[in-house]
C-alpha positions as CSV (number, residue, x, y, z in Angstrom):
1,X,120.9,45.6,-27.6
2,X,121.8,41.7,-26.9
3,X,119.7,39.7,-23.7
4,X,122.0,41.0,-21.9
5,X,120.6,44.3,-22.2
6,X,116.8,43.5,-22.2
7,X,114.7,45.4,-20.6
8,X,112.2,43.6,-18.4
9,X,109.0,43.2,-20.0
10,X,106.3,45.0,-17.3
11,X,103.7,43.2,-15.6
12,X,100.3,42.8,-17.5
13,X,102.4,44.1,-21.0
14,X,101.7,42.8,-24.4
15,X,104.4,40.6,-26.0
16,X,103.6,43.1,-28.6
17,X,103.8,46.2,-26.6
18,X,107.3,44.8,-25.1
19,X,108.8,44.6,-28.9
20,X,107.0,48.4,-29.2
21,X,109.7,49.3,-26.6
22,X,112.4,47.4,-27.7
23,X,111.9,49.4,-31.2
24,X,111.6,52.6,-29.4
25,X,114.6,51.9,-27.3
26,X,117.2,51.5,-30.1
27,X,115.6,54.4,-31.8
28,X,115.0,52.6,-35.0
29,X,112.9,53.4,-37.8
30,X,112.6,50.2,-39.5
31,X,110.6,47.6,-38.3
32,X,111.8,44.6,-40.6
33,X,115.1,45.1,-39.0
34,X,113.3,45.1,-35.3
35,X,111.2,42.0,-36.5
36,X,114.6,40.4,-37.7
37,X,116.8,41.2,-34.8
38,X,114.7,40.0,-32.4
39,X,112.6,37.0,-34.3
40,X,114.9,35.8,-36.9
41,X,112.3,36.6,-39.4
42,X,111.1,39.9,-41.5
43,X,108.3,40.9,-41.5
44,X,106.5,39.1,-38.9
45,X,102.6,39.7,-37.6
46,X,102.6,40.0,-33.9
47,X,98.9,39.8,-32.5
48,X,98.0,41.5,-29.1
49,X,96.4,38.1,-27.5
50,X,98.0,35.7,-29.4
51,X,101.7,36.5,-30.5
52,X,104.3,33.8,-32.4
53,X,107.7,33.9,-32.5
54,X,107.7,33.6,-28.4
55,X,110.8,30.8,-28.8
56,X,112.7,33.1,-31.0
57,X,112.1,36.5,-28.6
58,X,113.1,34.5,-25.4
59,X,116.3,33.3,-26.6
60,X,117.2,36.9,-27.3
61,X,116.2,38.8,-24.9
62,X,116.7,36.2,-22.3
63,X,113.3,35.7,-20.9
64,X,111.8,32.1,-20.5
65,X,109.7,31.1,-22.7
66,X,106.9,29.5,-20.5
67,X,106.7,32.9,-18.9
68,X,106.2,35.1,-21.5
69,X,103.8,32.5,-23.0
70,X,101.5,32.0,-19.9
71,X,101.8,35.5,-18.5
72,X,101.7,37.9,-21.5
73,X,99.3,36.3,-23.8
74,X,96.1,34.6,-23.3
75,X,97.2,31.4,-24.4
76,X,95.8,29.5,-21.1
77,X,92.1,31.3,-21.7
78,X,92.5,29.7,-25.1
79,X,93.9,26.4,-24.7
80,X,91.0,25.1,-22.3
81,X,88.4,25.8,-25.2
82,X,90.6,24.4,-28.3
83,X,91.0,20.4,-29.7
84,X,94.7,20.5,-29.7
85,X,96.1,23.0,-26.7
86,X,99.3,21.3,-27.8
87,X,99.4,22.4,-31.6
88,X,98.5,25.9,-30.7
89,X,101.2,26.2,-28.1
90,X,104.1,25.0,-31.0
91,X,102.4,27.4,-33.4
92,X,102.9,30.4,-30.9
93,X,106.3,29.2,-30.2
94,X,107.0,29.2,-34.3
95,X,107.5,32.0,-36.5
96,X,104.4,30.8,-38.8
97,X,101.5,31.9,-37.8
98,X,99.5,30.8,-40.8
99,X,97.1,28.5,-39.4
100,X,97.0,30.5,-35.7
101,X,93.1,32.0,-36.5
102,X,91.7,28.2,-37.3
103,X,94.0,26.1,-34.5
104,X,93.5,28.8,-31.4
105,X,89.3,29.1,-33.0
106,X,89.6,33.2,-33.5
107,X,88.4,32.6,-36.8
108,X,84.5,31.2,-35.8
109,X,84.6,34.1,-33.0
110,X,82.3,36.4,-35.3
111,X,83.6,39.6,-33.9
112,X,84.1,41.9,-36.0
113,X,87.4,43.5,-34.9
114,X,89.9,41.0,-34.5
115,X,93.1,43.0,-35.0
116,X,93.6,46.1,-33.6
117,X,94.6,47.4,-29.7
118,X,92.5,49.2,-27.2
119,X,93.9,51.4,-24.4
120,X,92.7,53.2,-20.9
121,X,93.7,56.8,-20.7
122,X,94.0,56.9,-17.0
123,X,96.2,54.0,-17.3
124,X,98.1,55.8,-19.8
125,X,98.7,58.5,-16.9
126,X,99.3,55.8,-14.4
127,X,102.2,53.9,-16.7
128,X,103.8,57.8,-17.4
129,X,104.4,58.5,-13.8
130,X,105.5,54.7,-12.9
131,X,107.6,53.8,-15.9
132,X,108.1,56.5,-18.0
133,X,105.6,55.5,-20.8
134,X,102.9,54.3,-21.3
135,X,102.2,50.8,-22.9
136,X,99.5,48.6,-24.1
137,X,97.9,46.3,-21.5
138,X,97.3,42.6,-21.7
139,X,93.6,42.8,-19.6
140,X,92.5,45.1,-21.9
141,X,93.0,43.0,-25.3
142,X,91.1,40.5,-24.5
143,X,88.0,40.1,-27.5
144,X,85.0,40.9,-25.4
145,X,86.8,43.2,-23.0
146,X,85.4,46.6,-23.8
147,X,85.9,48.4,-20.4
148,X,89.3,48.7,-17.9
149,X,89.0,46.1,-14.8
150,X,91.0,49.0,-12.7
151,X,89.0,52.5,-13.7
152,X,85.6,51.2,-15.2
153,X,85.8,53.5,-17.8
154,X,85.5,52.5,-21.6
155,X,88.7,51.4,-23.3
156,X,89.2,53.1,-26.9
157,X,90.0,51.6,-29.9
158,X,93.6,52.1,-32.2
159,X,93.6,50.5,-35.5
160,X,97.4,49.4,-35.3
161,X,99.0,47.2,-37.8
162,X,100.9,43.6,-36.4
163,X,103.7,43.9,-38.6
164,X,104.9,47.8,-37.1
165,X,105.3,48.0,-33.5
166,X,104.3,51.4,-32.0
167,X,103.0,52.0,-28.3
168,X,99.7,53.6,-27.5
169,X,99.3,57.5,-27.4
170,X,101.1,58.9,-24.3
171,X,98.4,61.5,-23.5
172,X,94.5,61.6,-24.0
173,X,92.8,64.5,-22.8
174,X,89.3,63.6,-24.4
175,X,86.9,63.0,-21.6
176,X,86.0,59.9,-20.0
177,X,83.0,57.6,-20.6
178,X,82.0,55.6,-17.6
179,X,81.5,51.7,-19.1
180,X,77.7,50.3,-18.5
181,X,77.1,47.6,-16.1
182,X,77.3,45.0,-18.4
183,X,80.4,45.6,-19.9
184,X,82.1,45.7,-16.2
185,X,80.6,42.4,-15.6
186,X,81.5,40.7,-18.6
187,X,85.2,41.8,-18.1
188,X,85.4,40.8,-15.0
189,X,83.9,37.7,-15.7
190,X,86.7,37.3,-18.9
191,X,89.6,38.2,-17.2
192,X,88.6,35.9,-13.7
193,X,88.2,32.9,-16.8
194,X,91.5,33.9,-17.5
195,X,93.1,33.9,-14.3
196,X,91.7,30.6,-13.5
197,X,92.5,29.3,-16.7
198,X,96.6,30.6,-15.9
199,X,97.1,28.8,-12.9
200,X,95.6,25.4,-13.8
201,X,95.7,22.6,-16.4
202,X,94.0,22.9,-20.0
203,X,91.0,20.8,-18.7
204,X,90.0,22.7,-16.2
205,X,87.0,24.0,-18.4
206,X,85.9,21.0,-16.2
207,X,84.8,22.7,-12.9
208,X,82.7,25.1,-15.4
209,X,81.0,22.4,-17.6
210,X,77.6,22.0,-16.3
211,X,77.9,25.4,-15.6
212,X,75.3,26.5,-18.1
213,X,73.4,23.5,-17.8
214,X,72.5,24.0,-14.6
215,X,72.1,27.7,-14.9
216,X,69.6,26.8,-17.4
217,X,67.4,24.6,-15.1
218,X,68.2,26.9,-12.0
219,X,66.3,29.6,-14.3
220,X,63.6,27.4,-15.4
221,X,64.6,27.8,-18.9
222,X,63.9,23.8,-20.1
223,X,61.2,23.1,-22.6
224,X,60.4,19.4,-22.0
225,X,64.2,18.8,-22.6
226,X,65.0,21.5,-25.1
227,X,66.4,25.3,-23.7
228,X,63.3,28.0,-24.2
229,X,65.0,29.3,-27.3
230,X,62.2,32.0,-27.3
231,X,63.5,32.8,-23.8
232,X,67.2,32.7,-23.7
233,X,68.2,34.1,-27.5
234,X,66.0,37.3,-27.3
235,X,67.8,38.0,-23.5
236,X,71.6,37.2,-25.5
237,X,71.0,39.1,-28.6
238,X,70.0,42.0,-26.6
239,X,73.0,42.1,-24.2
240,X,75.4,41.1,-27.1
241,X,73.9,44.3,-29.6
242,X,74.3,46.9,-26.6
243,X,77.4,45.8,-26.1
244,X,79.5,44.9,-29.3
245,X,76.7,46.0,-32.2
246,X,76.1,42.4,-33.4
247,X,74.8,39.0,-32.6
248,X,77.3,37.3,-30.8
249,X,75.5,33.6,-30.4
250,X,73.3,31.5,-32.2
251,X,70.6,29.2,-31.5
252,X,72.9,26.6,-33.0
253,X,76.0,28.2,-30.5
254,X,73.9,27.9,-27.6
255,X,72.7,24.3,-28.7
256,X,76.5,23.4,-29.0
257,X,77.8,25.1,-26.0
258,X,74.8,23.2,-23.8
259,X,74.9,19.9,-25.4
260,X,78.3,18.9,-26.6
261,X,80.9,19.0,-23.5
262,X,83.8,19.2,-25.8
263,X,82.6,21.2,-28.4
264,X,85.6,23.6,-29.3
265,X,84.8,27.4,-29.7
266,X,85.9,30.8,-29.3
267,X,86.5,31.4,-25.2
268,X,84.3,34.6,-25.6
269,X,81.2,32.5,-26.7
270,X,81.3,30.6,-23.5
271,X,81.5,32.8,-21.3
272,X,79.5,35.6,-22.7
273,X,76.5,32.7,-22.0
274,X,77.1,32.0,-18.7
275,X,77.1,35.6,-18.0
276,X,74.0,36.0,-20.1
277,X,72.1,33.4,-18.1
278,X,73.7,34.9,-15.2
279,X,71.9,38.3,-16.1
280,X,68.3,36.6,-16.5
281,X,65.4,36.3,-13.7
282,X,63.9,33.1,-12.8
283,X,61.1,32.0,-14.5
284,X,57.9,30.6,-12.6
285,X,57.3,27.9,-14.8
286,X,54.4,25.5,-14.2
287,X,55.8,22.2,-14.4
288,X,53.5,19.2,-14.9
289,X,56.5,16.4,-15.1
290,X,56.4,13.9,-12.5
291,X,59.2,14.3,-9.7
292,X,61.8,12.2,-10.5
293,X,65.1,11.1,-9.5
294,X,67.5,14.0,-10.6
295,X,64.8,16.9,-9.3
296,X,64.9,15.2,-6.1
297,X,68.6,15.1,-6.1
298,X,69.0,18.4,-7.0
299,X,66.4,19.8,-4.5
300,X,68.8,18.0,-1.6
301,X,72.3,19.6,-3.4
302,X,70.4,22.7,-2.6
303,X,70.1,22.4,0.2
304,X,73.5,21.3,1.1
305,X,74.8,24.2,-0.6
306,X,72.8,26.6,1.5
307,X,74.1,25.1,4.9
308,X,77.6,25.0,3.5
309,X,77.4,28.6,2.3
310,X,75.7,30.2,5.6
311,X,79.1,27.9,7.6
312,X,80.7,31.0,5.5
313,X,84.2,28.6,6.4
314,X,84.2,27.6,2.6
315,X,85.6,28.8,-1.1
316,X,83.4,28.4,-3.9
317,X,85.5,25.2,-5.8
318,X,85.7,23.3,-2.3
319,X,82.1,23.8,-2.0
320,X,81.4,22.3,-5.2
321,X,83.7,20.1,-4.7
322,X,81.9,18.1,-1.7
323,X,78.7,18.7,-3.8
324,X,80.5,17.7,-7.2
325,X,78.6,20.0,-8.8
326,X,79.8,23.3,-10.9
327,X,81.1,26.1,-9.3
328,X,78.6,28.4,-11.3
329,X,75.5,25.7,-9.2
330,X,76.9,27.2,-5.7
331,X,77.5,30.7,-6.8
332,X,73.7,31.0,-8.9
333,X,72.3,29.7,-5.6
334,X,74.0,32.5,-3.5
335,X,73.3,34.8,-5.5
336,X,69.6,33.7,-5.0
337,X,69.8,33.6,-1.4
338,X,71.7,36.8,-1.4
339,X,74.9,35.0,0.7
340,X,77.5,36.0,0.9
341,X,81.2,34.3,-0.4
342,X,84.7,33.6,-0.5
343,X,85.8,35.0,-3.7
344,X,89.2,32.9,-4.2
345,X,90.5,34.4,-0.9
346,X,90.0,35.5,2.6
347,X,87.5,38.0,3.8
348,X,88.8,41.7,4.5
349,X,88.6,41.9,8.2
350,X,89.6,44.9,9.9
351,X,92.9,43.6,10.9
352,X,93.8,43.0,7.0
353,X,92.5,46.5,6.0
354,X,94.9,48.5,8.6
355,X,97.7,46.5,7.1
356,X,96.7,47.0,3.6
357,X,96.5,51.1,4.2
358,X,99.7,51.3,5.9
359,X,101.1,49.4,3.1
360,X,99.9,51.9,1.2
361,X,100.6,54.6,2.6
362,X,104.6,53.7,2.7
363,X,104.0,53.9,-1.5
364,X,103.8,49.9,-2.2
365,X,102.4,48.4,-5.4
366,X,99.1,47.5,-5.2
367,X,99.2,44.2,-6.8
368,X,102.3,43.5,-3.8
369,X,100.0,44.4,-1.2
370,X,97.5,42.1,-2.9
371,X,99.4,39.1,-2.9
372,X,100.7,40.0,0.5
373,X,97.6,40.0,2.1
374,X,95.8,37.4,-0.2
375,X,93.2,39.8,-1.8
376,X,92.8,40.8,-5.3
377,X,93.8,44.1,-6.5
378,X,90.8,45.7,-6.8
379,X,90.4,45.6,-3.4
380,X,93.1,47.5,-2.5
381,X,92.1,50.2,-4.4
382,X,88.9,50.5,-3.5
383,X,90.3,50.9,0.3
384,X,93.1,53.2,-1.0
385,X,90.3,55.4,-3.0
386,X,88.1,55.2,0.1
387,X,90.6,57.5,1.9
388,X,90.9,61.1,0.8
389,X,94.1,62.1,-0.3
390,X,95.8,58.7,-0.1
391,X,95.6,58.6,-3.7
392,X,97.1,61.4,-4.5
393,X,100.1,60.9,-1.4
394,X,101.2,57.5,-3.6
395,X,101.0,59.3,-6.7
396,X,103.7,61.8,-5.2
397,X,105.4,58.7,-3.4
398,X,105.8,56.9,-7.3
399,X,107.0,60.5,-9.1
400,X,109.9,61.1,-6.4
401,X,110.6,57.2,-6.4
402,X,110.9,57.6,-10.5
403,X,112.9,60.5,-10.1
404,X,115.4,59.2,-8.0
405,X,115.7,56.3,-10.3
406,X,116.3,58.3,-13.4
407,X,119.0,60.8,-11.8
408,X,120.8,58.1,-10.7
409,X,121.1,56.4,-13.7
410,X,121.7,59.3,-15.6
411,X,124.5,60.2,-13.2
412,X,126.2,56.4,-13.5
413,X,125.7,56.9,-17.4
414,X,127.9,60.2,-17.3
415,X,130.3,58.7,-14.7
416,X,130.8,55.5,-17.0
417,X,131.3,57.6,-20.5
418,X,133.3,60.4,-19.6
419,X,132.9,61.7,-23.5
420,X,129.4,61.5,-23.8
421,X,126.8,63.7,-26.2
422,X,123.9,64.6,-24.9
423,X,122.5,63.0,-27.7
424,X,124.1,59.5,-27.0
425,X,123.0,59.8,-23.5
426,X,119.2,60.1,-24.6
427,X,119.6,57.0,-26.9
428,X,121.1,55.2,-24.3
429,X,118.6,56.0,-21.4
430,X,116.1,57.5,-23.5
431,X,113.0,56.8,-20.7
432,X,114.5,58.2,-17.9
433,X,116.2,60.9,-19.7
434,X,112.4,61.7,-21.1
435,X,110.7,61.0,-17.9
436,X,113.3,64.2,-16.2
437,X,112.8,66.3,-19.7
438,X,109.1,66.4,-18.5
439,X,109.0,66.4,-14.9
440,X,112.6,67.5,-13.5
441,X,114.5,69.4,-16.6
442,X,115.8,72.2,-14.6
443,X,117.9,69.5,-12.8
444,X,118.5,67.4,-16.2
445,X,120.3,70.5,-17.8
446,X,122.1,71.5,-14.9
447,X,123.4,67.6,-14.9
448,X,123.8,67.1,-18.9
449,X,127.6,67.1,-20.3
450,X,128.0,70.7,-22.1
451,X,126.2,70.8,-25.6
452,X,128.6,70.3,-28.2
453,X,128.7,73.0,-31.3
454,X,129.8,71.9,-34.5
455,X,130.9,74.6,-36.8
456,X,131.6,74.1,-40.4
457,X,135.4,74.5,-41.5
């Protein structure tokens, strides 16, 4: 299989899960020769977030390397919260991933699984009746990312090894667990970090310093001009034990994170604070300071922010923009007001959710119809799960769209190689050739060249 041949690698896909069905697809058992076909180099650790060898796998499969780096790992997330974005971009693009855990700050994360995959089963459904197979999601590697952004449901844990490339279970009948509020929160939090992080440069992490700062004084959390450590820690360690089962920040973390602007650290840490100050109540504090200056300043930004935010004709960054303040300042202060906002895109008027349901109801992607219409995916299917039966008309839409696709290219197979085994023609096409096994073998059989009997002279 040359780049000529190279599957595409799927939206949302690990680098890892792609080389999973790159293995799979030439039916190989050995995964030093996989590692050494397609990185130059046996045997080779391949991490869920943050692969290497990305030079090495774009060159022969045929993909570009800025693509696969920005869009199937979380090297953007990473590179705004590093010294030297730079040095961990050539170490990903290297074979040699030796120093990867201190340059990209994984190592100082203290969580205690760092390897490892985690999966949704209803994605796994959702894969099998739009590709064929399931594989392992990008959005749900993410350290800190314990629930699926799409279902809400908790994501489950495999304890796979970087150096052999398998894909994640292709059934799981074990029942559900809905996720807890705070671990939908923090995901979406992580992931909308790591979609603004993919779009813009490294030092962005600009329009979200101060962020905490001010979170802290918009809580009242300031002790003369320390942070209420007796306050903030209890609130964090809480949150971080029901989540994860340890500690995830220190006071000398939070000291960092608050005090020293370019203080490089794990993205998780970050985040997981301003979500944890995010999750705390004001606290009426008597203050017996003297107005000065900044309060008074601060006290007028407020009120700007209000005015701008009931106009309801602005995003979030251009507010904070004419402000030039953080966009967590205007979104605490909405959330305090109970205002509503632009959340990076339009409003869903009534207009935009006809189209977005007759979109759907035609069998169009979701994430198509999102970007169509300028919303974000969940969106669309909370509209598409708010009418009954739609869901289950696109599921029947994608399983006679799949089965099209695989007859016809198990037909042009057979039409090309006249001589043809059954078995070669499984090797060759061996997803679509499954996909019809399960779903459509009645017509697979009827189709398949005669089987061949050997017989021993």
């Amino acid at each position: 299989m040359t780049s000529a041949y190279a599957p595409p690698i799927y939206n949302d896909e690990t680098v890892y899960s792609y080389v999973a069905r790159l293995h799979l697809y030439r039916v190989e058992t050995n995964h030093r020769a996989t590692a050494q076909r397609w990185f130059r180099k046996a045997p080779i650790n391949i991490d869920q977030r943050l692969p290497v060898g990305l030079q090495h796998l774009a060159e022969s499969t045929g993909h570009l390397t800025n693509h696969l780096l920005h869009n199937h790992t979380f090297f953007p997330l990473f590179a705004g919260f590093v010294s030297s974005p730079d040095l961990l971009k050539q170490t990903m693009l290297s074979n040699s991933g030796h120093s990867l855990a201190n340059i990209s700050t994984v190592a100082q994360s203290a969580m205690k699984q760092l390897g490892g995959s985690w999966y949704c089963p209803e994605c796994i459904e959702q894969d099998r009746l739009t590709f064929g197979l399931a594989f392992w999601h990008l959005s749900h590697q993410m350290h800190g990312v314990i629930s699926c952004p799409v279902h809400a449901i908790n994501l489950r844990y495999l304890n796979t090894s970087s150096r052999k490339f398998y894909l994640p279970p292709q059934s799981d009948n074990a029942p559900r667990t809905i996720a807890s509020k705070h671990a939908v929160r923090l995901t979406d939090l992580i992931l909308r970090y790591s979609h603004d992080y993919q779009f813009v440069s490294y030092d962005c992490r600009e329009d979200y310093w101060g962020g905490p700062v001010e979170l802290v004084r918009l809580k009242n959390l300031l002790k003369g001009q320390s942070v209420d450590m007796t306050l903030l820690l209890p609130q964090a360690n809480e949150i971080s034990e029901s989540m994860f089962g340890f500690q995830l920040l220190s006071e000398s973390v939070i000291h960092n994170l608050l005090h020293k602007s370019n203080h490089s650290c794990h993205p998780l840490k970050f985040i997981f604070l301003c979500y944890v100050l995010n999750q705390m109540r004001n606290k009426n504090r008597r203050i017996d300071e003297p107005r000065n200056v900044e309060t008074g300043k601060l006290q007028v930004d407020r009120e700007r922010c209000i005015k701008l935010l009931n106009k309801r004709a602005y995003s979030l960054r251009e507010i904070a923009r004419r402000l030039k303040r953080s966009v967590n300042f205007v979104k605490s202060i909405a959330s305090q007001k109970s205002i509503g906002f632009q959340r990076r895109t339009q409003f869903i008027t009534a207009d935009i959710e006809a189209r977005i349901l007759q979109s759907a109801h035609v069998g169009l992607h979701r994430a198509i119809i999102a970007k169509r219409e300028g919303v974000s995916v969940g969106a669309v299917e909370q509209l598409i799960q708010s009418v009954h039966g739609l869901s289950e008309k696109r599921k029947s839409i994608r399983m006679e769209e799949r089965g099209k696709l695989a007859r016809q290219c198990i037909l042009k197979a057979i039409d090309e190689h006249t001589n043809i085994t059954r078995k070669e023609l499984k090797n060759l096409h061996y997803a679509d050739y499954t996909w019809l096994y399960k779903h459509d073998n009645e017509w697979l059989y009827q189709t398949l060249p005669p089987a061949q009997n050997y017989s021993k002279k």
